[in-house]
Structure formats: structure tokens, C-alpha cells
N, C-alpha and C positions, 0 to 999 in steps of 0.2 A: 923500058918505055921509050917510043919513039921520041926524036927532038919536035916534033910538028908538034903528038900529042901534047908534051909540056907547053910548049908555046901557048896553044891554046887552053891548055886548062889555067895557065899563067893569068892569059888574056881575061879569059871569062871571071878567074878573083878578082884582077884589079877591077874589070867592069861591076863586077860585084861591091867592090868597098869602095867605089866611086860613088855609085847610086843611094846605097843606105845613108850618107850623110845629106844628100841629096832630099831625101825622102823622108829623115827624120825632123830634115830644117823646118820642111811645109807642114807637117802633123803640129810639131811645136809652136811653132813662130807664123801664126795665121796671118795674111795680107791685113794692115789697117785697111778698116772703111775710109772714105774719103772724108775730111772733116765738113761738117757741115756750115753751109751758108749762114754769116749774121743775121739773124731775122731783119728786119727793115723795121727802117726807123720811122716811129709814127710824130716829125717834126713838123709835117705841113700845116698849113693856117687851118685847113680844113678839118685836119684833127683837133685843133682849139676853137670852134669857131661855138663848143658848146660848154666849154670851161666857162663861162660868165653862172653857170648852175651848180660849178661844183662848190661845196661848205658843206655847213650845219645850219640845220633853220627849221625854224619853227614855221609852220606852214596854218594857215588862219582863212575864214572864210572871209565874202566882200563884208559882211555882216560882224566880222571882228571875235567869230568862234572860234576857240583852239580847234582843229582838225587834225593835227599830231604834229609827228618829227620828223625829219627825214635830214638822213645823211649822204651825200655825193660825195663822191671819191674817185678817183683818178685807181685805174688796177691794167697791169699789163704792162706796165712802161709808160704808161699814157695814152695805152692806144685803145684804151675803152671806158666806161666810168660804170661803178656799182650802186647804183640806189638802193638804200633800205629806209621802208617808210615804216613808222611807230604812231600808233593810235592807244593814249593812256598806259603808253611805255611797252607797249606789248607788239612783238614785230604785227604789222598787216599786210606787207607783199616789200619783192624788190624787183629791178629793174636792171636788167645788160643793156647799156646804149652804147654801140661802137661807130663809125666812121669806116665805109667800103671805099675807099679809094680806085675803085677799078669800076663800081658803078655810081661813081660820086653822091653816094645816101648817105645819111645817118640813119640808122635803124634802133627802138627797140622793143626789148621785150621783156613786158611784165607780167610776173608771176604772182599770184595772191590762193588765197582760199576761193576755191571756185569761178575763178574769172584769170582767161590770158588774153593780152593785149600786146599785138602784133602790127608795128608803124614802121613806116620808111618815108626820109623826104630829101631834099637837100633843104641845105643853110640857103634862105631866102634875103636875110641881108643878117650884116652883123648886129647881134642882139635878141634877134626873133629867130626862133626852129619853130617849121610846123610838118608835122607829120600825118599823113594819112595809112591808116588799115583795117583793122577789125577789132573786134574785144568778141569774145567765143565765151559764154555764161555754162556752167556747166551743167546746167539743167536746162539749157536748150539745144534743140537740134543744130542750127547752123549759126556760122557766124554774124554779126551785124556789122555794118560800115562805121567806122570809128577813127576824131580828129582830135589830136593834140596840138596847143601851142603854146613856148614858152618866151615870154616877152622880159628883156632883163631892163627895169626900168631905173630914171636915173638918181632914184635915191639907194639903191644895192639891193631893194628889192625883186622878184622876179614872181612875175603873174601867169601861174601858170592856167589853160585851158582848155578842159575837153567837150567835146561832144560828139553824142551816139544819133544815128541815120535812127527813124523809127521804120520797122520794115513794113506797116501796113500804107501808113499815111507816106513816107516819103520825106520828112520833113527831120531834119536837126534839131535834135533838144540840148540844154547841157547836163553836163553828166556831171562833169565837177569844177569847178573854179577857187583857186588857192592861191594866196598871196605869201610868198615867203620872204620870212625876213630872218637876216643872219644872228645867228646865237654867237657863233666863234669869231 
């Protein structure tokens, strides 16, 4: 055998057992994904400005009838709150209300038996949220125009109040009005 041929058949093993460690590093030992970004912190004022609603509370008409329970909770770090309301201890709907920091709203949305209710507003001063959107009945075809607002008044109660657009006349009824007062 020629010295060129050895040369190169030399050449071409080591290029050979150069490459397979090469090749097995990448098969094995995948690139890490890049770690991912802290989520963001929901510390701004505007993320509190609806904590004056979160507890436990017994929720009553102006008339002084139990109307049920409802519990506010703080879920996600603080960057959202969960309502669950209870009529005679039995769930009746809850509610996602969060804080869109990029379109400065608070939104939300409640889910029940046959009724969702879909609001957005901004915090109009400390103490009071009022929210405009719809409530969609599910034995009707479209939605109706639908207001909430919650007023934290200065004995720790907090008044809460809706009303539904009526679509023929045009005119605001109320839908419901609730007075909560803290159990916990």
C-alpha cells in the first residue's frame, strides 16, 4: 500500500472518530431551552384597588334577607380574585375578576346556571368599581346591556349593584342589590 493511500485512509479514521463524539454529544446532551421570564408582578395599586371586596360575607338584601355567601379570594399571586357565591349553602355561580394592566380595566366574568356575565371598567375612585357589559340568559337569543357596581362603605360593608338595559323600552332596571357584611 502506497504512503499517500495510508495517509489518507489515516486521515479519513481520525476524521471519523473526531466526528462520532461530536455527534453523539448533540443526540445526547440536547441544547437547554432558554429559561423562562419571571412572570410579572401584579404589585401595582391598580391591582388592589378591588381588594376592599375580598373575605367572607354574608350577602343580604336592602330588605335585610339572607341572599347567600360569597367568598373572595385572592388566586394567582394576586393578580386575580375567585368569587364563589352560595344560596342555602349550595354553590349558585362564580366569578374571575382580574386587572388588564395594558388596557387599564378590570374585568369580569361570571358563570352561574344559565346566565354569563361579561363586564369591564376601570377603578373610578378608591372604594367604588363599576363595570359595564352584558349578561347573555341562555334561553335567549342575544345579549342584553348589563351594570355592576361595588361600593365599599365605611362600616366594612360593601353594596354591591346591578342593573340590566331592558331591550324593548330602553330603560335600566335593577337586577340585583346586595349588601355584604363580613363573617371572617
Amino acid at each position: 500500500m502506497s504512503v499517500l493511500k495510508r495517509i489518507r485512509g489515516v486521515s479519513y479514521g481520525i476524521a471519523m472518530i473526531c466526528a462520532v463524539p461530536a455527534m453523539a454529544q448533540t443526540e445526547s446532551e440536547p441544547t437547554p431551552p432558554p429559561s423562562p421570564q419571571a412572570p410579572p408582578s401584579c404589585e401595582a395599586d391598580a391591582y388592589r384597588s378591588f381588594d376592599f371586596w375580598v373575605g367572607e360575607w354574608e350577602v343580604r338584601t336592602p330588605q335585610g334577607q339572607l341572599a347567600g355567601t360569597n367568598s373572595i379570594q385572592p388566586i394567582n399571586n394576586g393578580c386575580a380574585l375567585l368569587e364563589r357565591y352560595s344560596q342555602g349553602g349550595n354553590p349558585a355561580g362564580q366569578s374571575y375578576n382580574f386587572y388588564d394592566h395594558v388596557r387599564g380595566t378590570w374585568t369580569q366574568l361570571w358563570l352561574s346556571r344559565g346566565v354569563i356575565i361579561r363586564m369591564e371598567g376601570p377603578a373610578i375612585e378608591e372604594g367604588t368599581l363599576t363595570l359595564d357589559g352584558t349578561i347573555t340568559y341562555a334561553n335567549q337569543d342575544a345579549p342584553r346591556p348589563f351594570r355592576g357596581r361595588w361600593t365599599a362603605r365605611d362600616d366594612g360593608s360593601v353594596l354591591q349593584e346591578f342593573w340590566e338595559r331592558d331591550p324593548e323600552t330602553g330603560e335600566w332596571g335593577n337586577w340585583f342589590t346586595g349588601i355584604y357584611t363580613r363573617t371572617d
